[in-house]
C-alpha positions in Angstrom: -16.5 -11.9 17.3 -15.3 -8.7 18.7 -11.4 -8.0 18.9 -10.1 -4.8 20.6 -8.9 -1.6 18.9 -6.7 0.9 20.8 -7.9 3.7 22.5 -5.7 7.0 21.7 -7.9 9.6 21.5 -5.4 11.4 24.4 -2.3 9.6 23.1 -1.7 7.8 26.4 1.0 5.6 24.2 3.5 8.8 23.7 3.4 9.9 27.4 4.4 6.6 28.5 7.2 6.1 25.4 8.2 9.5 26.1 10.5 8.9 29.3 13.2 7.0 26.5 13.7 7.2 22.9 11.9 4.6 21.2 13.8 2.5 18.6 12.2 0.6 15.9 13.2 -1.7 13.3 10.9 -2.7 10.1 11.8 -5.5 8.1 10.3 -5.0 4.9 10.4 -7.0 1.3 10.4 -4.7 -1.7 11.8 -6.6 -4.3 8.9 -6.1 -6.7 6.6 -4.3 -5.0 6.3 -1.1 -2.8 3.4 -2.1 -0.9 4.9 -3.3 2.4 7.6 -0.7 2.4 5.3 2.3 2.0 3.0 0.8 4.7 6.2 1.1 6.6 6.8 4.4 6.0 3.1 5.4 6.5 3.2 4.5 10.0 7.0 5.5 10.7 5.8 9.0 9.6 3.2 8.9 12.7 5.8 7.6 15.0 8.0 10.8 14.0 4.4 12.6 14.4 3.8 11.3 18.0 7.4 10.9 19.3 10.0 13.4 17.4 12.6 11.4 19.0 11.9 7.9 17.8 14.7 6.2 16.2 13.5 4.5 13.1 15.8 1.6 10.9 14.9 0.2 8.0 16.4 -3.4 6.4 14.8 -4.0 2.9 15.5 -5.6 -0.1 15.8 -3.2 -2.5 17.3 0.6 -2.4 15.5 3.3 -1.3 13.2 4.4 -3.9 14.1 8.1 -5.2 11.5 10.8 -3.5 9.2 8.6 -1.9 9.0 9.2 1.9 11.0 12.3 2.9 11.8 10.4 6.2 14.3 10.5 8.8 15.6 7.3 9.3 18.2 4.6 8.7 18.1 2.5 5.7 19.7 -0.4 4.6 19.0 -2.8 2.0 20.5 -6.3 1.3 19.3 -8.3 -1.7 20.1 -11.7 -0.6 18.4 -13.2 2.6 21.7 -12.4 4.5 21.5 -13.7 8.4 24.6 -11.9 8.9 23.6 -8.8 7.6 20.4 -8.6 9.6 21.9 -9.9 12.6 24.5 -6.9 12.7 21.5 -4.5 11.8 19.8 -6.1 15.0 23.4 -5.3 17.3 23.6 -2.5 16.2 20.4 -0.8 16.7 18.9 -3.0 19.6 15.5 -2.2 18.6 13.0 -2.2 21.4 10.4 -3.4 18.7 10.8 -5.7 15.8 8.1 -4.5 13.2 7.5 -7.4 10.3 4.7 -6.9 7.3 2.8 -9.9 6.0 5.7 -11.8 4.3 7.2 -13.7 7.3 11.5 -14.4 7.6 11.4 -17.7 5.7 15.2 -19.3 6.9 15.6 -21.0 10.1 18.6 -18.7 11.2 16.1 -15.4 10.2 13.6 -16.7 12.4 15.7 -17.6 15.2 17.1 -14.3 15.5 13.5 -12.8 16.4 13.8 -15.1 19.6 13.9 -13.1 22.5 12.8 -9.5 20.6 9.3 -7.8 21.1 7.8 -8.3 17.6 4.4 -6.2 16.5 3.4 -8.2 13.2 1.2 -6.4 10.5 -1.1 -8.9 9.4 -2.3 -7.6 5.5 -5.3 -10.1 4.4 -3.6 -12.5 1.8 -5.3 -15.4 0.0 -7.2 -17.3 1.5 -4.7 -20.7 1.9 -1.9 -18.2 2.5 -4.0 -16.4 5.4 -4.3 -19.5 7.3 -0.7 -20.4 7.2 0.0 -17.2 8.8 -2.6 -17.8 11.6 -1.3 -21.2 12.3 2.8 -19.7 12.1 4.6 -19.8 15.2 6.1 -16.3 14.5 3.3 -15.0 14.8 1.7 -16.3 17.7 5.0 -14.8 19.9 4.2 -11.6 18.2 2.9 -9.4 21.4 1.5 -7.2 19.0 -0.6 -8.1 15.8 -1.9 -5.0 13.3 -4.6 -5.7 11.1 -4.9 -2.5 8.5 -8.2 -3.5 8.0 -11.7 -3.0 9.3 -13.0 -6.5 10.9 -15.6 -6.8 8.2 -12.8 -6.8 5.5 -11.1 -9.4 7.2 -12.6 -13.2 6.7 -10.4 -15.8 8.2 -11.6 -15.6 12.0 -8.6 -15.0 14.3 -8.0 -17.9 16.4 -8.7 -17.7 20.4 -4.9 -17.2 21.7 -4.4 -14.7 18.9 -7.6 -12.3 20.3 -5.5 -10.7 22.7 -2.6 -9.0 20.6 -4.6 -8.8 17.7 -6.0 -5.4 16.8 -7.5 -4.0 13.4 -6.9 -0.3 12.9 -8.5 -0.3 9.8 -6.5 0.9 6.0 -2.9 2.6 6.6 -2.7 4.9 4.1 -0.7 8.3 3.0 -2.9 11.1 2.3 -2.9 14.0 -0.1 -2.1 17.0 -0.4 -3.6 20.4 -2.0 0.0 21.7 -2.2 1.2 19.2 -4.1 -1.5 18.6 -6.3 -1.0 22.6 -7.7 2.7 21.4 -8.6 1.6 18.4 -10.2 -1.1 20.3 -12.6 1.7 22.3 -13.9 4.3 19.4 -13.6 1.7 17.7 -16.2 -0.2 20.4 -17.8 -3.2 19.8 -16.5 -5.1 23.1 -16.3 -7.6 22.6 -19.5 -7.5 19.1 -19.5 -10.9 17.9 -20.4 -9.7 14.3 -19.4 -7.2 13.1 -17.8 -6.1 9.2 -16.9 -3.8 7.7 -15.1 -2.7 4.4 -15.3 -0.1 1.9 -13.3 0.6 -1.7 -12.4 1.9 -0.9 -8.9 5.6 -1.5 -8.3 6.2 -2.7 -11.3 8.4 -5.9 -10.5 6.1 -8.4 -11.6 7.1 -8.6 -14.7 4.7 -10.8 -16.7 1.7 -9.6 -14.9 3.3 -5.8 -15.3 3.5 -6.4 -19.4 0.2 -7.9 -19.8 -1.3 -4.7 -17.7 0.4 -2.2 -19.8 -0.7 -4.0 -23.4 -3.9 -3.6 -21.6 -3.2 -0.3 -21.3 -2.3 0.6 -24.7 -5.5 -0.7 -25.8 -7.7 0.9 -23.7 -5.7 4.4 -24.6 -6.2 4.0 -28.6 -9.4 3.5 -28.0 -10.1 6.5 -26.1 -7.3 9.0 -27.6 -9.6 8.3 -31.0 -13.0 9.4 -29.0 -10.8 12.2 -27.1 -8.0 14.0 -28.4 -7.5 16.2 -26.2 -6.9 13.4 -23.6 -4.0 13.7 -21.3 -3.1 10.0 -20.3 -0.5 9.5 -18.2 1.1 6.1 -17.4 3.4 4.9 -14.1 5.1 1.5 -15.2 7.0 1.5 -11.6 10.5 1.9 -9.9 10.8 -1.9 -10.3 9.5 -2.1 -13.7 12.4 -4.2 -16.2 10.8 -3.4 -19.2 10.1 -1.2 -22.1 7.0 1.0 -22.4 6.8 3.6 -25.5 4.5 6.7 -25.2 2.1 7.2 -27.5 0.9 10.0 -28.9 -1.3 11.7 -26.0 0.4 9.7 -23.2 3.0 10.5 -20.9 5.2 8.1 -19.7 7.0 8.6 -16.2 8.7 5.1 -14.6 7.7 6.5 -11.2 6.1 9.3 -9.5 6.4 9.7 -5.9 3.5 12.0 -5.4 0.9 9.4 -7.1 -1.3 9.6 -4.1 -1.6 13.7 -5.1 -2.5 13.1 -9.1 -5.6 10.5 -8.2 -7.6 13.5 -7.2 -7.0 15.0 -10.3 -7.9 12.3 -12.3 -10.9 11.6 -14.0 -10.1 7.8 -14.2 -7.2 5.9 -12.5 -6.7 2.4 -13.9 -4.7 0.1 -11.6 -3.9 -3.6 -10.8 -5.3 -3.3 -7.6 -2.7 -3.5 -4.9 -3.3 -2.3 -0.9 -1.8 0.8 -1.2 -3.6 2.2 -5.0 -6.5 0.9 -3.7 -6.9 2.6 0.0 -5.4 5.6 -2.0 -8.4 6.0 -4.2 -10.8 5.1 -1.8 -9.3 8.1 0.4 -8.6 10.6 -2.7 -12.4 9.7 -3.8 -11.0 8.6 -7.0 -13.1 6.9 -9.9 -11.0 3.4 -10.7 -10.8 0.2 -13.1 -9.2 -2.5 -11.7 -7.5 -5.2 -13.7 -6.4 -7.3 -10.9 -3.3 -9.9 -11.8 -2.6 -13.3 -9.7 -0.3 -13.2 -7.0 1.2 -15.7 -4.3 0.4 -13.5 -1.3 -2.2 -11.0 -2.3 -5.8 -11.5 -3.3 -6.1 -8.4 -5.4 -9.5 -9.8 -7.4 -11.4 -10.0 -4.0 -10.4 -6.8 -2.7 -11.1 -5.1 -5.6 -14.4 -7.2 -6.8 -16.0 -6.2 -3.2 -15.4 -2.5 -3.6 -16.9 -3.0 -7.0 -19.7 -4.7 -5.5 -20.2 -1.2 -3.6 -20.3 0.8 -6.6 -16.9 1.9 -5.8 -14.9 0.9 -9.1 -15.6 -1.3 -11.6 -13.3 -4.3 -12.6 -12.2 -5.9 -16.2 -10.4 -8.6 -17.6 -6.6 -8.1 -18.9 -7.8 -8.6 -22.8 -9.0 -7.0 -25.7 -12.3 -6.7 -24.6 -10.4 -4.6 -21.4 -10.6 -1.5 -23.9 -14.2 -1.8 -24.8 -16.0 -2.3 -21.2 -13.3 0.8 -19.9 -14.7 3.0 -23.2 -18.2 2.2 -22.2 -18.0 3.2 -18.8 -16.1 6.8 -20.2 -18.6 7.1 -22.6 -21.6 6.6 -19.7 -21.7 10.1 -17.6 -24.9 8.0 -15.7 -22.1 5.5 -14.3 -19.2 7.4 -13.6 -21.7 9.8 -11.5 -22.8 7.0 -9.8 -19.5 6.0 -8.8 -18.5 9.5 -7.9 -21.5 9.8 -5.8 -20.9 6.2 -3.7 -17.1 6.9 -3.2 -18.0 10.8 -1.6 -20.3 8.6 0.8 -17.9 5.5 1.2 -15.9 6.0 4.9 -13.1 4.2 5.1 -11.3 4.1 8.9 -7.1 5.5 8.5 -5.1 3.5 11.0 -1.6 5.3 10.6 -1.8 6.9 14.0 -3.7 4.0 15.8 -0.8 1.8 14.4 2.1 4.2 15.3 0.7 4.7 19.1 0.1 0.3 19.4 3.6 0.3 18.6 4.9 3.2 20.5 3.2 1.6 23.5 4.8 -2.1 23.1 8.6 -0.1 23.0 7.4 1.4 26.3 7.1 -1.8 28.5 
């Protein structure tokens, strides 16, 4: 099945959005996570890039996380799934696009409030029972514009004939890195004779269980290789959303966020994450070695997205466990298999769909 992708090699999209200032609206859920939120700002960073003037609003569920995103742009954030709220957020902006990420409204007064407003959906792959509930929802079959940020051949639930039309994948959405940064963050961290360094998060943090159980995993695997490796400079990301307590130990550095996370994966030697959309298309664009210990959740299939790239050679994947520390020391110890996964990510191309996604969209405002 072939399903279109958008032509902008000459930016058609901006000449035609450019007679008006474009305004945009994301609704985003951020609660635990920063995956839909930073996918946001990804490709509201290309709609500043391809129309300056674009005016861009933001309604999510948490604040604003501190340094992450240095974008222009209204944001407000409302905890409770307030009709009210949103409603005067849609008055008073009068978007000319409605942008919604893979958790759809879930009230009857949310939804009716999309009636009448152009609405460009981005469709993340979920679970597998989850996907199909989106195909079949009725918000998103009025959506005149669905995103896919994936490449067809990641995507397995086949798009159903009257959503063809709208539907376009623009392959990973994903915020790259930068050699600048990267200097500030060897000093930041003292990284200039480190002989190894890891770095190791859950994501967001806000899944609490599945957030604890990844850090024990953690700790593990870091005695085991601070015994093999003193010199080891391990540094570990619990997340803005993160509830609980994690204590450094000695060798590790402990930081509840950092904002320029994309920058320090090119600098590691090994990245251990849970396996979200954003670390994941992160390290396959910084070309950085990872273990995955993927954790359940209700939306996101994080075992199969990371269990195919470590089908490629791209990563490898452990259970949350004891045994975690063992199979991750092995692979360490094992120069023949961390070159071999060096050499498939340098030849792995993964398609970036910021701009194709910002110009879609750009393009919708303008009818």
């Amino acid at each position: 099945m072939t399903l279109p992708t958008p032509s902008v090699t000459a930016s058609p999209h901006t000449k035609a959005a450019g007679h008006r200032t474009a305004k945009i609206l994301f609704h985003t859920y951020n609660r635990r996570g920063l995956g839909h939120l930073m996918r946001g700002f990804n490709i509201a960073t290309q709609l500043k890039a391809l129309a300056p003037q674009t005016e861009l609003t933001f309604f999510a569920k948490a604040p604003r996380p501190d340094g992450f995103h240095q974008l222009d742009c209204h944001y407000v954030h409302e905890a409770d799934d307030s009709v009210e709220r949103w409603n005067d957020v849609l008055t008073r902006t009068s978007p000319d696009v409605v942008v919604l990420d893979t958790v759809l409204p879930k009230t009857a007064e949310m939804r009716s409030s999309l009636q009448g407003k152009r609405v460009a959906y981005i469709m993340r792959k979920c679970e597998a029972i989850r996907q199909q509930q989106v195909l079949q929802d009725p918000i998103v079959a009025a959506s005149e514009l669905i995103i896919v940020p994936h490449e067809a051949a990641e995507f397995d639930a086949p798009i159903p004939g009257h959503l063809q039309p709208q539907t376009h994948f623009v392959g990973a959405i994903v915020r790259p890195s930068d050699r600048r940064k990267q200097r500030r963050l060897i000093e930041k961290y003292n990284l200039q004779h480190s002989t190894f360094t890891l770095v190791s998060t859950p994501g967001g943090g806000g899944f609490q269980t599945e957030a604890d159980e990844f850090l024990q995993t953690v700790s593990q695997v870091h005695d085991a290789l601070y015994s093999h490796q003193p010199q080891l400079k391990h540094i570990v990301v619990p997340g803005p959303n993160y509830q609980g307590s994690f204590a450094p130990r000695p060798g590790m550095t402990v930081v509840s966020q950092e904002p320029d996370l994309v920058h320090l994966m090119p600098l590691s030697h090994l990245f251990l994450s849970a396996g979200g959309y954003n670390t994941v298309t992160e390290l396959r664009a910084t070309k950085t070695p990872a273990v995955f210990i993927p954790s359940p959740r209700t939306h996101d299939d994080q075992r199969d997205r990371v269990i195919r790239l470590a089908q490629s050679g791209l990563a490898a994947v452990v259970q949350p466990g004891p045994s975690a520390a063992n199979e991750i020391l092995s692979l360490c110890d094992d120069p023949q298999r961390m070159a071999a996964m060096r050499a498939a990510l340098q030849q792995d191309h993964m398609r970036i769909g910021n701009r194709d996604a910002a110009a879609l969209i750009l393009e919708l405002a303008a009818k």
